[in-house]
N, C-alpha and C positions, 0 to 999 in steps of 0.2 A: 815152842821154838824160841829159842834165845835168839836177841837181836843186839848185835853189837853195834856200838856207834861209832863212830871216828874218834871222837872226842873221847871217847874213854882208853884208845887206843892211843892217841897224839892227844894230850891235854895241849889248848893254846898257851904257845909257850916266847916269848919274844926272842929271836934268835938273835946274836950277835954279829955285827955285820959277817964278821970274818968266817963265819959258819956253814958260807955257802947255801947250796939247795941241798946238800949230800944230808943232814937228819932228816929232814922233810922228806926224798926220797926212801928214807931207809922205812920211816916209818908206814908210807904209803905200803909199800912193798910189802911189810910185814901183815900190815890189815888186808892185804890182797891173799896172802899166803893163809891167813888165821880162814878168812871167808871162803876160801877154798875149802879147807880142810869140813870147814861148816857147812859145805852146801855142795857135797861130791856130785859128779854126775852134771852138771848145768857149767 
């Protein structure tokens, strides 16, 4: 079983004030979506 990390998914990245939360959530999102696909059923 592959184990994906956060980090490989969102490298720490400094965001720029003006940036909002909106990458931070896109990125959460997508790791949610990827770990879905990875782990059907649960």
């Amino acid at each position: 079983m592959e184990i994906i990390s956060p980090a490989a998914v969102n490298p720490p990245v400094n965001d720029p004030p003006d940036s909002g939360k909106a990458p931070t959530s896109a990125a959460v999102g997508l790791f949610l979506v990827l770990y879905a696909l990875r782990h059907p059923g649960e």
